[in-house]
C-alpha positions in Angstrom: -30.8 33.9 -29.1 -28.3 31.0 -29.8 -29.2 27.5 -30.7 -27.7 26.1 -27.6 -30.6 24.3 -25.9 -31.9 23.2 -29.5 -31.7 19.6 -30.0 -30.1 18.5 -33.1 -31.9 15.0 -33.7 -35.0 17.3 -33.6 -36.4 17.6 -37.1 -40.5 16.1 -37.1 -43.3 15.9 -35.0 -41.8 12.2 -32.6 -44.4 9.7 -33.1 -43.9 8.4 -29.0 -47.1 8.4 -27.6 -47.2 10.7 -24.5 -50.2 11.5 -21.8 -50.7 14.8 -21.2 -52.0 16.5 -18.5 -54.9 19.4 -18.5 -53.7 22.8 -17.5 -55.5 25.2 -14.8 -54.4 28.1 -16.1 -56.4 29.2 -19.0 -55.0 32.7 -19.2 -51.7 31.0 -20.6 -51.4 30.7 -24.4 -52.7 27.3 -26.4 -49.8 25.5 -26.4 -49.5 21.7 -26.6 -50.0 20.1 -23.3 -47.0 18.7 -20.7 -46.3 15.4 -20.6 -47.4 13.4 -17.4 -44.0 13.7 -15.7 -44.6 14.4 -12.1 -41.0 15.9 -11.8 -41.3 14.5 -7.8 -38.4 16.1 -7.0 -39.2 19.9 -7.9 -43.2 19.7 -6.7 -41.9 18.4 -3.5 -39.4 21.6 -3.4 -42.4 24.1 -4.4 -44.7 22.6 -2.1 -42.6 24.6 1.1 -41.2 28.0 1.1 -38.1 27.9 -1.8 -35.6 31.2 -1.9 -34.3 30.3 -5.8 -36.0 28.3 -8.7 -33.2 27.4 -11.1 -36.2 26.8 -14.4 -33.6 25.6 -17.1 -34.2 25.1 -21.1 -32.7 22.0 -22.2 -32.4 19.7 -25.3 -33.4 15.6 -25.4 -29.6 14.4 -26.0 -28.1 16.8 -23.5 -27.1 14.6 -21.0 -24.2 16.0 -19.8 -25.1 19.4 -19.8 -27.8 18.4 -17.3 -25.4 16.3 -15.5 -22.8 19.5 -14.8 -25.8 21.2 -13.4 -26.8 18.7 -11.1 -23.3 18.6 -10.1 -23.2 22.5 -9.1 -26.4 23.8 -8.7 -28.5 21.4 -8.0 -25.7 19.5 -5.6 -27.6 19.0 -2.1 -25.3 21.3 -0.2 -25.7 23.9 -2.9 -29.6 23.8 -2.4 -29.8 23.7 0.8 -27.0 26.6 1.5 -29.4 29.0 -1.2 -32.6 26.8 -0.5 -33.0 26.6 -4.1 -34.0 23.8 -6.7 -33.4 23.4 -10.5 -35.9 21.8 -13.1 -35.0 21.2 -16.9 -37.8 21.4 -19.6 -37.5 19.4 -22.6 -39.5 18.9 -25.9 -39.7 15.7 -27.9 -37.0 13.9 -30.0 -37.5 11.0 -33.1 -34.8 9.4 -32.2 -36.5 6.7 -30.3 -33.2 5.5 -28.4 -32.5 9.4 -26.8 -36.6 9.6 -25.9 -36.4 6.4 -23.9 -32.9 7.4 -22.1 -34.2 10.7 -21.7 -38.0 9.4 -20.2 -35.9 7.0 -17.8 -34.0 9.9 -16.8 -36.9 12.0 -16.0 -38.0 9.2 -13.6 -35.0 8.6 -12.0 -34.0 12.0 -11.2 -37.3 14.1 -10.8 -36.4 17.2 -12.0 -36.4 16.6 -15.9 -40.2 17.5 -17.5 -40.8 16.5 -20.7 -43.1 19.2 -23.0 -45.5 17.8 -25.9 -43.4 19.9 -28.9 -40.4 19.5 -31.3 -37.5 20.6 -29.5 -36.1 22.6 -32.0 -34.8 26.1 -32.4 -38.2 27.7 -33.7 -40.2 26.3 -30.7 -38.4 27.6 -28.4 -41.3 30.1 -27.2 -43.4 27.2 -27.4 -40.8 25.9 -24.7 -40.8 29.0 -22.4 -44.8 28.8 -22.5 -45.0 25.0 -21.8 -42.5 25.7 -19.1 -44.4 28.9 -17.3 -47.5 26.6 -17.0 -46.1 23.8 -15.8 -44.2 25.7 -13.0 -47.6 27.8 -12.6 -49.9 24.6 -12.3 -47.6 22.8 -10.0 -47.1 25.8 -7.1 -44.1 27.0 -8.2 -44.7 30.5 -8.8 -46.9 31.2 -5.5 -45.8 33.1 -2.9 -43.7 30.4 -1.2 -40.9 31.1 -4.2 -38.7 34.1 -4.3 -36.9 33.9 -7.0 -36.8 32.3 -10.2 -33.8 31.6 -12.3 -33.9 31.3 -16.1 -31.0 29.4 -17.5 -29.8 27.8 -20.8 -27.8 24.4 -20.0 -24.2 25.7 -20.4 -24.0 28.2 -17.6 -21.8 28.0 -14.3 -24.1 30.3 -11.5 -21.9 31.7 -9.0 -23.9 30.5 -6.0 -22.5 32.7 -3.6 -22.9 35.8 -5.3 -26.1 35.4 -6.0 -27.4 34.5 -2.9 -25.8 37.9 -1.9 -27.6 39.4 -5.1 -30.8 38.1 -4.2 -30.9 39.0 -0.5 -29.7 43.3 -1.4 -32.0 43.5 -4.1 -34.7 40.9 -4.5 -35.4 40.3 -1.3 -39.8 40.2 -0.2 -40.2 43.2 1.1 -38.2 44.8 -1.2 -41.1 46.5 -3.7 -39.0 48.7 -5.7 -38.1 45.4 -7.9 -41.5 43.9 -7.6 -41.7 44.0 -11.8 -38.1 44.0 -13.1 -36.1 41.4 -14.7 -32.6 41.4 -14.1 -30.0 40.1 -17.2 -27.7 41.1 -19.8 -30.0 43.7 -21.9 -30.1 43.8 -25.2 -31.3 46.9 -26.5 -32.8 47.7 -29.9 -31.6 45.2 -32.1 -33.0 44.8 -35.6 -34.7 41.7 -36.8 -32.6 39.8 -39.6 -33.8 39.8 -42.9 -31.4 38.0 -44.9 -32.9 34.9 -45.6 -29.8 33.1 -45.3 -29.5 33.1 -41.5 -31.1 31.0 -39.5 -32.7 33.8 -37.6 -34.2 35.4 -40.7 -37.6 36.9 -39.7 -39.8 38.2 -42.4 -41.9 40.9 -42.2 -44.9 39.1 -42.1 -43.6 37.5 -38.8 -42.3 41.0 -37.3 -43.5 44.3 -39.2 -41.3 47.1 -36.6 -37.8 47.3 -37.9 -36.1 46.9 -34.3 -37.0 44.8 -31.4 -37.5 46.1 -27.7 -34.9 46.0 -25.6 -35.1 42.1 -24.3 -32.7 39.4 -22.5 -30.2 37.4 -23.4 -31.5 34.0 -22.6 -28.9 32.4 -21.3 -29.2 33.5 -17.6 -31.5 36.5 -16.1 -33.4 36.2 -12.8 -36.9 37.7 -11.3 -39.6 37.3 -8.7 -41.4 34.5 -9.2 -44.6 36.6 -9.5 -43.0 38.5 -12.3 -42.5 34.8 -14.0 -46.5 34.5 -13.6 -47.2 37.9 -15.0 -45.3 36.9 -18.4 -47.3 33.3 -18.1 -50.6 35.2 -18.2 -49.7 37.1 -20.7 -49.2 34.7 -23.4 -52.9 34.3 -24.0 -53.2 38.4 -25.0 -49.7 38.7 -26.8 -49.3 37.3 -30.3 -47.0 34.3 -30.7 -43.1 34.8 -31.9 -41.0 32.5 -32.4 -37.9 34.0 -31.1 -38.2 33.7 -27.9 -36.0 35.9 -26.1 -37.6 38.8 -27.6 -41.2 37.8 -26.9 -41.0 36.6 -23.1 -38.5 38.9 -22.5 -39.5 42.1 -24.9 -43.0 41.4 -26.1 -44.6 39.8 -23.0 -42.6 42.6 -20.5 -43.5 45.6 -22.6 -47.4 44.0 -22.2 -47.1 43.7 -18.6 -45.2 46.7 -17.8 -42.2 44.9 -16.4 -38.5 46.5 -16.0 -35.3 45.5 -17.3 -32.4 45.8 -15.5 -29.0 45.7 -17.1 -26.2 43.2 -15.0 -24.0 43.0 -17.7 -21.2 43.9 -16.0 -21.9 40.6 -14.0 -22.5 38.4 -16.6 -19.3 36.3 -18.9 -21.6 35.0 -22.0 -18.8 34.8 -24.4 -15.5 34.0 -22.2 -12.5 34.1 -24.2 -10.9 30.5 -24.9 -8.1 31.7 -22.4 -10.3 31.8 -19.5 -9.4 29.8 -16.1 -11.4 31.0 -13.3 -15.0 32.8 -12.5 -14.2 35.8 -11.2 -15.8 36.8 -8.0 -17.7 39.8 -9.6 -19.5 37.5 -12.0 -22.9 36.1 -11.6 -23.5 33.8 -14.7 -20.3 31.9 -16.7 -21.4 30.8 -20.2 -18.9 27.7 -20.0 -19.5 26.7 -23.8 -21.7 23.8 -25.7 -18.4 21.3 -27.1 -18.5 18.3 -24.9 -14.8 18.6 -25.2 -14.9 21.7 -22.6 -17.1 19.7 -19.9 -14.0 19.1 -18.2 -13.3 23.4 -18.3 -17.1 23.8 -16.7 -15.9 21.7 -13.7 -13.0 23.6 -13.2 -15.0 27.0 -13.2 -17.4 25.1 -10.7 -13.8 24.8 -8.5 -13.0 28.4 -9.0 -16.3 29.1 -7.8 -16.4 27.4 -4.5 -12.7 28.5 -3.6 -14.8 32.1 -3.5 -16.4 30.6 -0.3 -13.5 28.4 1.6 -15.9 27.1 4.5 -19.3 26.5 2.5 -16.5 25.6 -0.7 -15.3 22.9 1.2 -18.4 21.2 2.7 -19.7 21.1 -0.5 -17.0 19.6 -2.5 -17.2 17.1 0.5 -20.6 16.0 -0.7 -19.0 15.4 -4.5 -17.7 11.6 -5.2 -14.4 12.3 -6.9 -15.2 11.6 -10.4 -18.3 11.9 -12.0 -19.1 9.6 -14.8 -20.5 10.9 -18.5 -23.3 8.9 -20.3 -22.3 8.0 -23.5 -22.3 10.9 -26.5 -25.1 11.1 -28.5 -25.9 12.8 -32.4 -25.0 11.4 -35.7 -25.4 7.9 -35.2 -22.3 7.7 -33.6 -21.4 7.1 -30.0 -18.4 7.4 -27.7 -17.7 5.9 -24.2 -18.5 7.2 -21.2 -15.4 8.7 -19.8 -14.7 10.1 -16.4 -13.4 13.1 -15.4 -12.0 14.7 -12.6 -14.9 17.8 -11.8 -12.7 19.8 -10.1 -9.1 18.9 -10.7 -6.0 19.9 -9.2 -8.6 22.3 -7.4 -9.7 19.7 -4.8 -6.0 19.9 -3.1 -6.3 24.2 -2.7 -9.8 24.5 -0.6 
């Protein structure tokens, strides 16, 4: 349950005016209404059979987060060797300078939806609802999607192994995984009462003194129908604010849904030493320092030299460089800088 998709200019209701749209789903929690974003890119992709739906939680001055993401992910040969899409959800900002990059943003690349809350760490559940309906009101949990993806912004996705992973064990017929999540578990952990952490629950928020086995956030995967099931759900199960445990504990344990453990596939805390992905690993927790953007492109690299043929065709698709917007947080701001996203790693596929 990490702060990483938490953004730190976040601290009071933004005072941007936004126009919200009117949900269809009324089984879905009261939450504050989605801004009128039509995320083109992503309703398009849900509106025709889709095999993965990368549904990310992101923060308003991540910018080059979401840019690494586009560059793996959501790059065209990627998405159209899975037949997958990726959408970010956002909440508001006060900082009036990251709301208008971030708005333009949304425009320009159609896959960014901006949610009517604080982004900050204790509205995160508020995120994952705003999220579910969106994607619910928009087609993109019907039948025409297999699979969606959860993700936090810092984490490299092995594309090929999971487009193995979902076609042995997810795949439509397949029944025996029609209500299961599949992620690193985290079983029976006990709420923090010491008020001096930031993840201090009281009592009066959660009486039992451990938590059902839940998630961790940063990267699991289910049927899209599953996804639906937890949306629906939100309007019966009380409202926590740590959301890992309730869309993933709370909301499963409501709906009767299974968790299966892929641990052993997932790297969420790589030590510092770490050069490659290995080809056993499903999701890479590449780290939150802009300083290691640079690192996530090379683990990208290691990725595609996995797959030689489908490696090459689509670093063929990748301009050389990419090009970071300009930092943002504190009041201060650095250049734009470009780095090489794959490095010495172009030369070996």
């Amino acid at each position: 349950m990490p702060d990483t998709n938490t953004s730190s200019t976040a601290k009071t209701t933004s005072a941007a005016s936004v126009s919200a749209v009117t949900t269809t789903t009324s089984s879905f929690a009261t939450a504050e209404n989605v801004t009128n974003i039509p995320g083109s890119k992503v309703t398009n992709a849900c509106g025709f059979p889709l095999r993965v739906l990368y549904y990310v939680h992101t923060a308003p001055d991540h910018f080059h987060r979401r840019r690494v993401l586009r560059d793996t992910i959501g790059n065209p040969a990627v998405t159209a060797f899975v037949n997958s899409t990726v959408v970010f959800f956002v909440g508001k900002t006060t900082n009036a300078e990251v709301s208008e990059e971030v708005r333009a943003e949304a425009e320009c690349e159609g896959d960014l939806v901006l949610l009517d809350h604080v982004d900050t760490y204790r509205n995160l559940t508020l995120k994952f609802i705003g999220a579910t309906k969106w994607l619910a009101d928009h087609r993109c949990l019907s039948s025409s999607t297999d699979v969606v993806v959860k993700l936090d912004d810092d984490v490299i996705v092995n594309v090929f192994l999971l487009a193995s992973y979902v076609e042995r064990h997810m795949a439509a017929a397949d029944t025996r995984n029609s209500r299961t999540i599949h992620c690193a578990t985290m079983p029976h952990l006990k709420p923090i009462r010491n008020k001096k952490y930031k993840w201090f629950v009281s009592k009066e928020e959660y009486a039992n003194d451990t938590y059902p086995p839940y998630c961790c956030g940063a990267a699991y995967l289910m049927k899209a129908s599953v996804l639906a099931l937890l949306g629906e759900a939100t309007g019966s199960v009380p409202f926590f604010w740590v959301d890992d445990v309730y869309s993933t504990g709370l909301l499963t344990n409501a709906t009767n849904v299974t968790l299966v453990n892929i641990r052993r596939m997932c790297n969420i805390s790589p030590p510092a030493e770490t050069t490659a992905v290995k080809n056993k690993t499903l999701f890479f927790h590449w780290g939150q320092r802009p300083a290691l953007f640079k690192r996530a492109y090379r683990f990208w690299a290691s990725v595609l030299r996995q797959n030689r043929t489908m490696g090459a065709r689509i670093l063929a698709t990748h301009e050389r460089f990419v090009t970071l917007p300009a930092m943002k947080g504190k009041g201060k701001k650095r250049k734009g800088r470009k780095i090489n996203q794959t490095g010495v790693q172009l030369t070996v596929l």
